[in-house]
BAFIPA-675315 format. One record per residue (C-alpha): residue number from 1; x, y, z; chain. Coordinates in steps of 0.5 Angstrom, whole numbers, always signed. Example, Ala and Ser with C-alpha at 12.3 -4.5 7.8 and 13.67 -1.06 7.14 Angstrom:
<pts>
<pt n="1" x="+25" y="-9" z="+16" chain="A"/>
<pt n="2" x="+27" y="-2" z="+14" chain="A"/>
</pts>
This chain:
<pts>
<pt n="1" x="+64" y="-33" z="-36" chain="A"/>
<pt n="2" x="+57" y="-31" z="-37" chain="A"/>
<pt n="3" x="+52" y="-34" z="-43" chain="A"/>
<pt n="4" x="+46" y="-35" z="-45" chain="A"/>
<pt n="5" x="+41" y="-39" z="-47" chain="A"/>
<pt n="6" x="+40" y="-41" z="-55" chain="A"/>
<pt n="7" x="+31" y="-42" z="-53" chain="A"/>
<pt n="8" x="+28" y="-37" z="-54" chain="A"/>
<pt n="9" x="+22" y="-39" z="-50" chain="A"/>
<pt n="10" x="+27" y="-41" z="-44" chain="A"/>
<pt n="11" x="+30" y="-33" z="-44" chain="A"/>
<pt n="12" x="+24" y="-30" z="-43" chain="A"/>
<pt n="13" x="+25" y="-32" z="-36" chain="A"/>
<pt n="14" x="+32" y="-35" z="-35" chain="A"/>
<pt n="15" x="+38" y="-28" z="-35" chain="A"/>
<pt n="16" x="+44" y="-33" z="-36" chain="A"/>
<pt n="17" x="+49" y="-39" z="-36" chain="A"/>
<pt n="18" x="+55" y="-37" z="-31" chain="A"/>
<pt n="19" x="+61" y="-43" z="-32" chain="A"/>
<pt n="20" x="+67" y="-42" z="-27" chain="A"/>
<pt n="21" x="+71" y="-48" z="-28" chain="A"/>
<pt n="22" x="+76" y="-45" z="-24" chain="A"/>
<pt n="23" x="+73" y="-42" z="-18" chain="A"/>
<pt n="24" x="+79" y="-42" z="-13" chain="A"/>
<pt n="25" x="+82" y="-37" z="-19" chain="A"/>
<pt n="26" x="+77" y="-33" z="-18" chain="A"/>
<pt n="27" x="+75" y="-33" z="-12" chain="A"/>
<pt n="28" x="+83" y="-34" z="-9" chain="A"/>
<pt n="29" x="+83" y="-30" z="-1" chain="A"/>
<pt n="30" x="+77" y="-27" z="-1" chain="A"/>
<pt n="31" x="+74" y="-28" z="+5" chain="A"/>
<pt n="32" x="+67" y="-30" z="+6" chain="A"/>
<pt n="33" x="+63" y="-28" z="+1" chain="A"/>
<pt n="34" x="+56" y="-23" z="+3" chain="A"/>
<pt n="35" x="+50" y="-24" z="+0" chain="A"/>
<pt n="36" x="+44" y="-19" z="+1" chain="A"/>
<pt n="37" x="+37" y="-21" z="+0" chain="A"/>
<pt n="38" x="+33" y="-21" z="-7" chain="A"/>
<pt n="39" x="+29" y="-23" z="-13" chain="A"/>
<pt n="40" x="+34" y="-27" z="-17" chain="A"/>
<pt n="41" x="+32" y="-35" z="-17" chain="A"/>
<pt n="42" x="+37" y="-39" z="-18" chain="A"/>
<pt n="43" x="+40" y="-45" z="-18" chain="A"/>
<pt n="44" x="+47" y="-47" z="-16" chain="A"/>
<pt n="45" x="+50" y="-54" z="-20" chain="A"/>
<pt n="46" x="+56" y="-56" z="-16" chain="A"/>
<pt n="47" x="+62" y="-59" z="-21" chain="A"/>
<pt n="48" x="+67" y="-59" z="-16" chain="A"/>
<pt n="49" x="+68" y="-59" z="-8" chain="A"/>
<pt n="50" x="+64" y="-56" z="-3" chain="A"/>
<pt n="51" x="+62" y="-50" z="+0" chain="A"/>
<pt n="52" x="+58" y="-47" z="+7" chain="A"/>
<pt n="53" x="+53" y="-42" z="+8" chain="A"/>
<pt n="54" x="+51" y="-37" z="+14" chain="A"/>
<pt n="55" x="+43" y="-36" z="+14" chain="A"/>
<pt n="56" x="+39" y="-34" z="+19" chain="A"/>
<pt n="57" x="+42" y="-36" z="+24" chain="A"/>
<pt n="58" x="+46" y="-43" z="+22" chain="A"/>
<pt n="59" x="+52" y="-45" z="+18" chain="A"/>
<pt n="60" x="+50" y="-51" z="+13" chain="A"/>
<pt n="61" x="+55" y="-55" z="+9" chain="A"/>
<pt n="62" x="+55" y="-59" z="+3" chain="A"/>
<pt n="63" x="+56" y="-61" z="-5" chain="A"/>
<pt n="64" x="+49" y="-62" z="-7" chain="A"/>
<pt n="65" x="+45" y="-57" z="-12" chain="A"/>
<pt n="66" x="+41" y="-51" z="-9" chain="A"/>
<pt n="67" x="+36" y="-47" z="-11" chain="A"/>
<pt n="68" x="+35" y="-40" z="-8" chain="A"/>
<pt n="69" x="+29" y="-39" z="-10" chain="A"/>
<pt n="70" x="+28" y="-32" z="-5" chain="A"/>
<pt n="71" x="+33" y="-29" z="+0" chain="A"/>
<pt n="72" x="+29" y="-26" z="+6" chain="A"/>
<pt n="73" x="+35" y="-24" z="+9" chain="A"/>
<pt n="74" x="+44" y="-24" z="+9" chain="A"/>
<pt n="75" x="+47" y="-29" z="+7" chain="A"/>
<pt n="76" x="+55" y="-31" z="+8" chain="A"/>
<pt n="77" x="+58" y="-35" z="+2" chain="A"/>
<pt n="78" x="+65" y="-39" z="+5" chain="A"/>
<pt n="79" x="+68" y="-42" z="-2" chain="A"/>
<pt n="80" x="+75" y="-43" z="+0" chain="A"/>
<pt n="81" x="+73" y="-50" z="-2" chain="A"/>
<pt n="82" x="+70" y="-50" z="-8" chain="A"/>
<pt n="83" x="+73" y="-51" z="-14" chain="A"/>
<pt n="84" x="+68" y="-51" z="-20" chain="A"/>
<pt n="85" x="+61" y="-49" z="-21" chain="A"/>
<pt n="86" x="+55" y="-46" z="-25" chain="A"/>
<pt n="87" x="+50" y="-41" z="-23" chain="A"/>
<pt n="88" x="+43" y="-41" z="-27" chain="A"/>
<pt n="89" x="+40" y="-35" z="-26" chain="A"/>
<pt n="90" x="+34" y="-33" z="-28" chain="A"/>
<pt n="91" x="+31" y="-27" z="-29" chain="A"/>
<pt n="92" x="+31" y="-21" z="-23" chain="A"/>
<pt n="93" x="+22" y="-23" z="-22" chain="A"/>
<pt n="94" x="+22" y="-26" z="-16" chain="A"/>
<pt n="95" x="+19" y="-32" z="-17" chain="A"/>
<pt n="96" x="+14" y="-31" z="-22" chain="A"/>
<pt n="97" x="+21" y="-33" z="-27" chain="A"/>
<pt n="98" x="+22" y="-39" z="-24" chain="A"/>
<pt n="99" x="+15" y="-42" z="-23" chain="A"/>
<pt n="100" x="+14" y="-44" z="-31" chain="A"/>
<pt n="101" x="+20" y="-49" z="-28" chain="A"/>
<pt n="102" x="+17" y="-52" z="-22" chain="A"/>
<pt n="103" x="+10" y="-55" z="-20" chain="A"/>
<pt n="104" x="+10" y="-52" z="-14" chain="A"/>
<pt n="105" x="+6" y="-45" z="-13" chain="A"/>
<pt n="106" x="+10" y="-39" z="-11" chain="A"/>
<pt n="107" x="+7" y="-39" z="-4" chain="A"/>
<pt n="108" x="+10" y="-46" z="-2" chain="A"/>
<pt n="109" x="+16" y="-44" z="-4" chain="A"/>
<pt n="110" x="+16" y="-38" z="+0" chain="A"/>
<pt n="111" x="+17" y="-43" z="+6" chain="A"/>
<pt n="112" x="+23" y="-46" z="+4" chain="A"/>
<pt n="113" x="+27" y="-40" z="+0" chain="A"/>
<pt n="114" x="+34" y="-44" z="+0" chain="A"/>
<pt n="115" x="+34" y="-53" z="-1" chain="A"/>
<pt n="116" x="+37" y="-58" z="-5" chain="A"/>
<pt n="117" x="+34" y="-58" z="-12" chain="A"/>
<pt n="118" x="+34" y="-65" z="-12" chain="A"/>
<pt n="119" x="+27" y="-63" z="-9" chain="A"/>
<pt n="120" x="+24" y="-61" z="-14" chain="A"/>
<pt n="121" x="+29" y="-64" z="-20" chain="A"/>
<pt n="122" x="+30" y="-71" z="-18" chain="A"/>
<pt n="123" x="+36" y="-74" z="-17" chain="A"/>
<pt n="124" x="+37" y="-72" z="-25" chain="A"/>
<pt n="125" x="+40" y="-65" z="-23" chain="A"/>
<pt n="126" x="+46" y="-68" z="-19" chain="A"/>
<pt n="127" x="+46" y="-73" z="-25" chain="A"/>
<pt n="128" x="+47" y="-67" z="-29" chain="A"/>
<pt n="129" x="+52" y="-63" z="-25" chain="A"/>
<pt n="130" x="+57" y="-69" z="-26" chain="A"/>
<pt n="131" x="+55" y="-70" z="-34" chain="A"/>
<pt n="132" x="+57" y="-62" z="-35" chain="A"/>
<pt n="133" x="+64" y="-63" z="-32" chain="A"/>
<pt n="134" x="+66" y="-67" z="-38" chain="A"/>
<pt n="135" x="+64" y="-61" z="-43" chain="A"/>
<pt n="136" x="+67" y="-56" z="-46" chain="A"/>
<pt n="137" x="+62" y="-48" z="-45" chain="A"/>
<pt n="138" x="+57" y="-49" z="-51" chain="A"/>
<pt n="139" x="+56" y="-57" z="-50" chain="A"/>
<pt n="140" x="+53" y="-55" z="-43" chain="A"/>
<pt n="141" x="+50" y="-49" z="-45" chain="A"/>
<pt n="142" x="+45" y="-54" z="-50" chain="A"/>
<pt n="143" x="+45" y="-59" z="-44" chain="A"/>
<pt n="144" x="+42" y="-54" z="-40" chain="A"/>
<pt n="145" x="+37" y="-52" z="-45" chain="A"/>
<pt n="146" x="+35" y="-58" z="-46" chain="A"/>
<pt n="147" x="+35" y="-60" z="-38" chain="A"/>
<pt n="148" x="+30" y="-55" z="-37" chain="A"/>
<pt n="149" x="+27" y="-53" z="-43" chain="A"/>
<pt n="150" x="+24" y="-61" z="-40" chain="A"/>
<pt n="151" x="+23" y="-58" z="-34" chain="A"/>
<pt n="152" x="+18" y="-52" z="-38" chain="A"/>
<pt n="153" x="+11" y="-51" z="-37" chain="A"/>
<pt n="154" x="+8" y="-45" z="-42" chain="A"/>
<pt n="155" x="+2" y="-45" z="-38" chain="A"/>
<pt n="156" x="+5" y="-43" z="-32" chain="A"/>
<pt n="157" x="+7" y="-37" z="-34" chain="A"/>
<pt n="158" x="+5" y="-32" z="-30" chain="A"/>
<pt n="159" x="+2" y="-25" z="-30" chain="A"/>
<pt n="160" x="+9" y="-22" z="-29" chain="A"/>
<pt n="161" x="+12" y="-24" z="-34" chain="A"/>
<pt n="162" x="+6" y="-21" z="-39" chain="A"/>
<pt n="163" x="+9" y="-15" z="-35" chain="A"/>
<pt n="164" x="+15" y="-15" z="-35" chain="A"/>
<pt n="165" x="+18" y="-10" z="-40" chain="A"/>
<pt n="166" x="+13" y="-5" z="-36" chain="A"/>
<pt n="167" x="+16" y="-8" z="-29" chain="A"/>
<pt n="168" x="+23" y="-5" z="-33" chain="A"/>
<pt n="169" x="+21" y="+2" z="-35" chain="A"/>
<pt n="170" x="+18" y="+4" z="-27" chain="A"/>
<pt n="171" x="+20" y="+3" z="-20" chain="A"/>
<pt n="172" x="+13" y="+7" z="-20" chain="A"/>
<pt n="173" x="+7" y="+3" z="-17" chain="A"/>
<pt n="174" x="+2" y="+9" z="-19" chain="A"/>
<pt n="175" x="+5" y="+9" z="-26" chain="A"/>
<pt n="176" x="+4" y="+0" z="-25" chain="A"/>
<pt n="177" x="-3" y="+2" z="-24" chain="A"/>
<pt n="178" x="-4" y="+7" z="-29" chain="A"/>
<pt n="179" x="-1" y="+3" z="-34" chain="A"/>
<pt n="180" x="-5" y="-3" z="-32" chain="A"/>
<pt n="181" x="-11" y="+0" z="-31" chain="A"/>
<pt n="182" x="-12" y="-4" z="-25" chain="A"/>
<pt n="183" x="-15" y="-4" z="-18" chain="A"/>
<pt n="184" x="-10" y="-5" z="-12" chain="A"/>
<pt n="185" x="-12" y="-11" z="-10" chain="A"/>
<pt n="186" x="-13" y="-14" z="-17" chain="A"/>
<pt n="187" x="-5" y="-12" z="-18" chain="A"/>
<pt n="188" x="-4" y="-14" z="-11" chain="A"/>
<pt n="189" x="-7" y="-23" z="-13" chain="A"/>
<pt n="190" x="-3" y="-22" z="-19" chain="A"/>
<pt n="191" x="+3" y="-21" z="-15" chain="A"/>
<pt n="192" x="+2" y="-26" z="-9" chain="A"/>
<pt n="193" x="-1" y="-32" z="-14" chain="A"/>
<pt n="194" x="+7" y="-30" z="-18" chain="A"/>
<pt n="195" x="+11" y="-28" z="-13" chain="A"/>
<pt n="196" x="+8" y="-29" z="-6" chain="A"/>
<pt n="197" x="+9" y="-22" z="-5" chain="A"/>
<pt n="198" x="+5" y="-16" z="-5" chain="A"/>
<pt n="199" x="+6" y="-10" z="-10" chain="A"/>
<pt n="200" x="+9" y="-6" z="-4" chain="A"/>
<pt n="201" x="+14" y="-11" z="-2" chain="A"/>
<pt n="202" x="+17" y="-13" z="-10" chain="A"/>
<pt n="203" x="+17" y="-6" z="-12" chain="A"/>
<pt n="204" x="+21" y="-4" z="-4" chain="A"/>
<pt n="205" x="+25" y="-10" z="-6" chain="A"/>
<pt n="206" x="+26" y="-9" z="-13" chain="A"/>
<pt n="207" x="+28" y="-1" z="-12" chain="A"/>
<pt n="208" x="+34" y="-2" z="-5" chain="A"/>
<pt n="209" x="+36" y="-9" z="-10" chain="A"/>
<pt n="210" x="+38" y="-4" z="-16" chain="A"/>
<pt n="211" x="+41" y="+1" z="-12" chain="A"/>
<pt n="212" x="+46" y="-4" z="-8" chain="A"/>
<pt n="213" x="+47" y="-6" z="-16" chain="A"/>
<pt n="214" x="+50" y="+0" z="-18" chain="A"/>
<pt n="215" x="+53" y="+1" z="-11" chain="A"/>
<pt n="216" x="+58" y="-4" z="-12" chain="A"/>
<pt n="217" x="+59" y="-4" z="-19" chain="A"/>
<pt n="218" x="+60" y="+4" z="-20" chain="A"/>
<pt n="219" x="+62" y="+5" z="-12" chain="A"/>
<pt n="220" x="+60" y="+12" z="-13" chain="A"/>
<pt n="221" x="+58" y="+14" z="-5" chain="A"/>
<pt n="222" x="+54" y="+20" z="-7" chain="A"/>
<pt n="223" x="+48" y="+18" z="-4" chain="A"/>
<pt n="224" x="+44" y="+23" z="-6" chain="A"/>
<pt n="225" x="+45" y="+21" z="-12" chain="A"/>
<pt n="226" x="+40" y="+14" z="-11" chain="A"/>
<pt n="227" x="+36" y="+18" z="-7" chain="A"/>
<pt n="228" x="+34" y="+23" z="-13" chain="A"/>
<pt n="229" x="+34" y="+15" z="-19" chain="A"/>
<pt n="230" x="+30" y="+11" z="-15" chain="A"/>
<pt n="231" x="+25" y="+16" z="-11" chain="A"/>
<pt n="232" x="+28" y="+15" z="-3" chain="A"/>
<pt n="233" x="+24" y="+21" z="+1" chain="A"/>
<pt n="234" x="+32" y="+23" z="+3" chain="A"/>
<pt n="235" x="+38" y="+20" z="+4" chain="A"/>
<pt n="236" x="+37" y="+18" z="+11" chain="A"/>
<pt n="237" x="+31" y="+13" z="+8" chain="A"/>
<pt n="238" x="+35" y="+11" z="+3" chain="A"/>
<pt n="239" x="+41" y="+9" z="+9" chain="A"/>
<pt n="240" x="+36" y="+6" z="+13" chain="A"/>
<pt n="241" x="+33" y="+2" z="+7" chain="A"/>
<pt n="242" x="+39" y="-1" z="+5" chain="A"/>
<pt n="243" x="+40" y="-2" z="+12" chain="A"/>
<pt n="244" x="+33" y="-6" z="+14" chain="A"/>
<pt n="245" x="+35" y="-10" z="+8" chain="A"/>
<pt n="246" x="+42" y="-12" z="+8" chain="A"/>
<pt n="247" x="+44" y="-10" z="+16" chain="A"/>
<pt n="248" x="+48" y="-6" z="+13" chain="A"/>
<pt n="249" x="+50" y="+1" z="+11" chain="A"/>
<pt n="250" x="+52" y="+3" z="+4" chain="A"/>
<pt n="251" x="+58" y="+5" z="+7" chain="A"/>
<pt n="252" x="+60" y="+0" z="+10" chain="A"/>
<pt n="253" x="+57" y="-5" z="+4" chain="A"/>
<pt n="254" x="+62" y="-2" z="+0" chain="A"/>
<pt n="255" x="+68" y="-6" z="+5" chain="A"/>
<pt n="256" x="+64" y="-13" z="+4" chain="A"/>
<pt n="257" x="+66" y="-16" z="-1" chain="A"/>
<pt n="258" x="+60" y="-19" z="-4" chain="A"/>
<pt n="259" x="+58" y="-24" z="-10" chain="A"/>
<pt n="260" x="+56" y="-19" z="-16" chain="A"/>
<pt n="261" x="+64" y="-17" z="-15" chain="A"/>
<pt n="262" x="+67" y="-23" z="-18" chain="A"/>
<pt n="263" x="+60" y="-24" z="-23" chain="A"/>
<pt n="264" x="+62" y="-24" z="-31" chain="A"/>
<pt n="265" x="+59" y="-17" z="-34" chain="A"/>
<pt n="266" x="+60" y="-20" z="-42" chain="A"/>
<pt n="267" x="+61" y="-26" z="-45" chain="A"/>
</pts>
């Protein structure tokens, strides 16, 4: 089930709480799961079993808390032995909804996309995963609240954030510009101090990451159709796009089972 959080200060940057008591319920036969790169932090807590994950190039193993704080390429999620969990995801702007958490800046996270969060959170977040098992939905929504509104710093919110419902109304850099007023190099620092990405690269993301959205959740195979939305040349830069991000084609992405099939769309 998905939830949200009762802090307002702490919705700004966080999407939602998502429990799964049951995860060999949800999951049942499925084989290993895809995951495309993107620019959604987050934070898996593990309250029961383990789990193994293919990226870049290595299988890694183990039941501790993760933090996923920027995907640079595919990732396979084997959870034939994980039996409960909770995903805190953040708001789909890359770094810049994960920082006001973290004492860390966006280009030391960069180095190391996927680690445990005991790194940054201390031994107090594995503490944590055990004390929500005990909890029934709107208990651990509180803990959660008051564990990370704990972890809050204002002061480290950033240029994205300010901008964030202009980021929803374009995909457009030229239109981010014009309603900014900034110079390219100007929006470029705000990017990368937020980010640790240029203007170019987040909105290159943030378009191809929409279109495998809809993709998987409409599984309209009019390609045409994503070109004309988020602005491709053609259709054969659209496969190609989601192709260089995913390595796969959008065909072939509607025969891999992929994480947001099994995500809760309401409460």
């Amino acid at each position: 089930m998905k939830y949200f959080s009762n802090n307002k200060k702490l919705a700004a940057h966080l999407d939602h709480y998502w429990m799964v008591p049951n995860a060999s319920s949800l999951f049942q036969d499925t084989p290993p799961i895809f995951g495309y790169p993107g620019i959604t932090p987050e934070i898996i807590l593990v309250l029961g079993g383990s789990y193994r994950y293919f990226y870049e190039g290595q299988w890694h193993a183990g039941k501790n808390c993760m933090v996923y704080s920027y995907i640079h390429s595919y990732m396979i999620l084997d959870t034939s032995q994980l039996t409960s969990f909770i995903i805190i995801q953040f708001k789909p702007r890359a770094l810049s909804s994960f920082l006001p958490f973290v004492p860390q800046k966006a280009k030391e996270l960069m180095t190391r996309p996927v680690f445990e969060a005991s790194e940054i959170f201390g031994t107090e977040i594995d503490k944590l995963a055990l004390h929500l098992r005990t909890l029934d939905a709107s208990e651990i929504v509180a803990e959660l609240d008051q564990f990370l509104g704990d972890c809050y710093t204002e002061g480290r919110e950033g240029f994205l954030s300010e901008m964030a419902n202009e980021l929803k109304k374009t995909n457009s850099l030229k239109d981010l510009l014009q309603r900014t007023k900034y110079s390219y190099s100007t929006l470029e620092r705000h990017f990368k101090k937020d980010t640790g990405l240029s203007p170019k690269q987040y909105q290159s993301i943030q378009r191809y990451k929409l279109a495998v959205e809809e993709i998987y959740d409409t599984r309209n195979t009019d390609w045409m159709h994503y070109v004309v939305k988020y602005g491709y040349f053609d259709q054969s830069h659209f496969i190609k796009e989601i192709k260089r991000f995913t390595t796969l084609t959008p065909s072939q992405l509607l025969q891999t089972p992929g994480l947001r099939s099994f995500r809760p769309e309401n409460l």
